[in-house]
C-alpha positions in Angstrom: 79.1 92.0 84.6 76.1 93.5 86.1 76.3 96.1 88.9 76.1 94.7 92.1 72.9 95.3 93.9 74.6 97.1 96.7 75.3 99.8 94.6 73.1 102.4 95.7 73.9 104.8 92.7 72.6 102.4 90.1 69.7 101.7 92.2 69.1 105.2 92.4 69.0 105.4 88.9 66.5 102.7 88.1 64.6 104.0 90.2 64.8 107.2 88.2 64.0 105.4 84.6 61.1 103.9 86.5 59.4 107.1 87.3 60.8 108.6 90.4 62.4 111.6 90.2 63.0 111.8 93.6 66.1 109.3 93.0 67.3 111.2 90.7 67.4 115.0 93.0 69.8 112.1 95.6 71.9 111.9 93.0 72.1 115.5 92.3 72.4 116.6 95.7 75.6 113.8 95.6 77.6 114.7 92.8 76.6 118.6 92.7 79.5 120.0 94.4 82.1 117.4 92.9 80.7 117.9 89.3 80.7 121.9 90.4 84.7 121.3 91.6 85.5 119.5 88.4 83.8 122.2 86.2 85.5 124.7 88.5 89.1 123.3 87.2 88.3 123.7 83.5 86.6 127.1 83.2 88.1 130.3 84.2 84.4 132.2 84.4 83.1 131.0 87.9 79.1 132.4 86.6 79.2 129.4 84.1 80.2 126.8 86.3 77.1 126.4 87.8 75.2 126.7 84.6 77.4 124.4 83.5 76.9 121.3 85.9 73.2 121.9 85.4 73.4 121.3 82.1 75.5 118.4 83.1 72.9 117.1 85.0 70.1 117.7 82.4 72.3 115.8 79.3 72.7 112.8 82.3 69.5 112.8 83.1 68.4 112.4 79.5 70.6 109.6 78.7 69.8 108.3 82.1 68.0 105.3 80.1 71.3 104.1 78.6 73.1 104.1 81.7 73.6 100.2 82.3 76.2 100.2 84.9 78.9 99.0 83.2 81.5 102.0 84.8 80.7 103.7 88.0 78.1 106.3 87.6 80.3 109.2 88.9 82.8 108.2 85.8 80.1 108.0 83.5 78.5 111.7 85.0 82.2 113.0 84.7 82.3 112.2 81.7 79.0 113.9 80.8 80.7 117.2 82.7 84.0 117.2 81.0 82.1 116.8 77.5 79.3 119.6 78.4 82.1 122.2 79.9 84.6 121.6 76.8 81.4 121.9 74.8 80.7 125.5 76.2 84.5 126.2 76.0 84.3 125.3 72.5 80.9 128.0 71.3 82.2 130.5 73.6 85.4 130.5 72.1 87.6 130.7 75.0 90.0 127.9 76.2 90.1 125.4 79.2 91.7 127.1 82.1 91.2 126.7 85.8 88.8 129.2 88.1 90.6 131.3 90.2 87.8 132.0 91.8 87.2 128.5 92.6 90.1 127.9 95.3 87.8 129.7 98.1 89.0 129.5 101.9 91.8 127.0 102.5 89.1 125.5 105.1 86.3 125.1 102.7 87.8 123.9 99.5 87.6 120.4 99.1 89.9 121.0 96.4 92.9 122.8 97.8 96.0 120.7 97.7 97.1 119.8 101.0 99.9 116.5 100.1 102.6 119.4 99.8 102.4 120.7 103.1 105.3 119.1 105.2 104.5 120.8 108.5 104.2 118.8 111.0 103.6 121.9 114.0 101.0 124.1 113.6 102.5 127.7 114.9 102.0 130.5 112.6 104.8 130.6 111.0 104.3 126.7 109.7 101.2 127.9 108.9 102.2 130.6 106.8 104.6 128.3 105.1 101.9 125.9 104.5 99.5 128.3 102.9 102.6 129.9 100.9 103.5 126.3 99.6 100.0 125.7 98.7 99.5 128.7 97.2 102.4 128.1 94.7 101.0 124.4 94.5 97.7 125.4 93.0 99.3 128.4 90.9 101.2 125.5 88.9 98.5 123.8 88.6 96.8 127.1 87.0 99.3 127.1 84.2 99.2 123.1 83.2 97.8 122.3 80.0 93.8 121.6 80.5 94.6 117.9 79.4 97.2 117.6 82.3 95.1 119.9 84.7 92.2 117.6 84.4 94.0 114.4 84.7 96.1 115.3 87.7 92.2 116.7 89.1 90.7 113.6 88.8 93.3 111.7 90.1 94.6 113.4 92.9 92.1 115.5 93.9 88.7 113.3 93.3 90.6 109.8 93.7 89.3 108.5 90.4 91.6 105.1 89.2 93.6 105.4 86.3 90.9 103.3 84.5 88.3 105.7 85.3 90.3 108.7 84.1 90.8 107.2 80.7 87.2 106.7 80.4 86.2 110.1 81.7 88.7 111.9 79.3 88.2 108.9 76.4 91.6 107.9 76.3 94.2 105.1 76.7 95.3 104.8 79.8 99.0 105.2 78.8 97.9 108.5 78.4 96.4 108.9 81.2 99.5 108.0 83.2 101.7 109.9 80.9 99.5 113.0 81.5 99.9 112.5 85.2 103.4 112.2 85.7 103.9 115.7 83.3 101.8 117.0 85.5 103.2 115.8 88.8 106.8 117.1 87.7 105.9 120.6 86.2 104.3 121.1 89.8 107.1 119.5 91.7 109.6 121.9 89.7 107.5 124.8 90.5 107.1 123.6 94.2 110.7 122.0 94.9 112.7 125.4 95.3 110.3 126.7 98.0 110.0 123.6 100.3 113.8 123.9 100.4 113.8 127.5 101.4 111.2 126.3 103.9 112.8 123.2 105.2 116.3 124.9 105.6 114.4 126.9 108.5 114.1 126.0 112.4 110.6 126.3 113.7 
């Protein structure tokens, strides 16, 4: 099926094959920080992360021409960032790991994992207990497999469908869900002993 012509993203990019490159610095100044976050949960080294999502956006810009909108873009550019950042993994030798540099302020990471908090009242001590939860949330995500990391990432974190997973990581979706749900339990183990310390207290 064609793309529909609302879809300002594959306009964008026809108007990019047709000479304006313009179009194509929108779609860079849209998926920058997201491609930057996704990058961020596969590479440990924060200076390569933004080398890497240029070089994302250089390999996508190249193949721009056989982009025909048969996914999303964002799946298809994910795609292009998983492949470049394991690429880099691969000559540099080192494996897939998660930034901890990445996390930043609570406030200004659009990435930090804020489903486990179950405080309801924001006093400081909630507060604390929130952070403390969170903190333990994103250390188990840390030590995850990179398959399971990135899976969990995309879906939980960037909201991608199942579907759109498989094709970003170019594999079934069975796998997808299977990678999920590994994922979703090694963190629950990790997180379940703490939220019962933290619910067993009176605010």
């Amino acid at each position: 099926m064609p793309p529909a012509p609302q879809d300002s993203d594959f306009l964008l990019v026809q108007r990019t094959v047709a000479g304006d490159q313009r179009a194509y610095g929108l779609l860079v100044l849209k998926y920058q920080r997201r491609i930057q976050r996704l990058i961020g949960r596969m590479v440990r080294d924060v200076d390569l992360v933004e080398d890497i999502a240029q070089e994302t956006f250089i390999r996508a810009y190249r193949a721009l021409h056989q982009f025909r909108g048969d996914a999303q873009f964002y799946t298809w550019l994910y795609r292009i960032a998983v492949n470049t950042a394991r690429r880099s993994l691969l000559d540099l030798k080192r494996n897939p790991t998660v930034s901890e540099n990445f996390q930043g302020s609570d406030e200004e990471d659009e990435t930090y994992w804020r489903k486990a908090d179950p405080i309801s009242e924001e006093t400081p001590e909630s507060l604390l207990a929130a952070k403390e939860i969170a903190g333990v949330v994103n250390a188990a995500l840390d030590d995850l497999p990179s398959d399971l990391r990135l899976a969990i990432t995309l879906r939980e974190i960037e909201g991608l469908s199942y579907e759109e997973i498989a094709s970003t990581m170019d594999c079934p979706i069975g796998t997808v869900r299977s990678r999920i749900f590994r994922a979703r339990e090694a963190v629950s183990a990790k997180v379940k002993p703490l939220l019962e310390k933290q619910m067993g207290k009176r605010w």
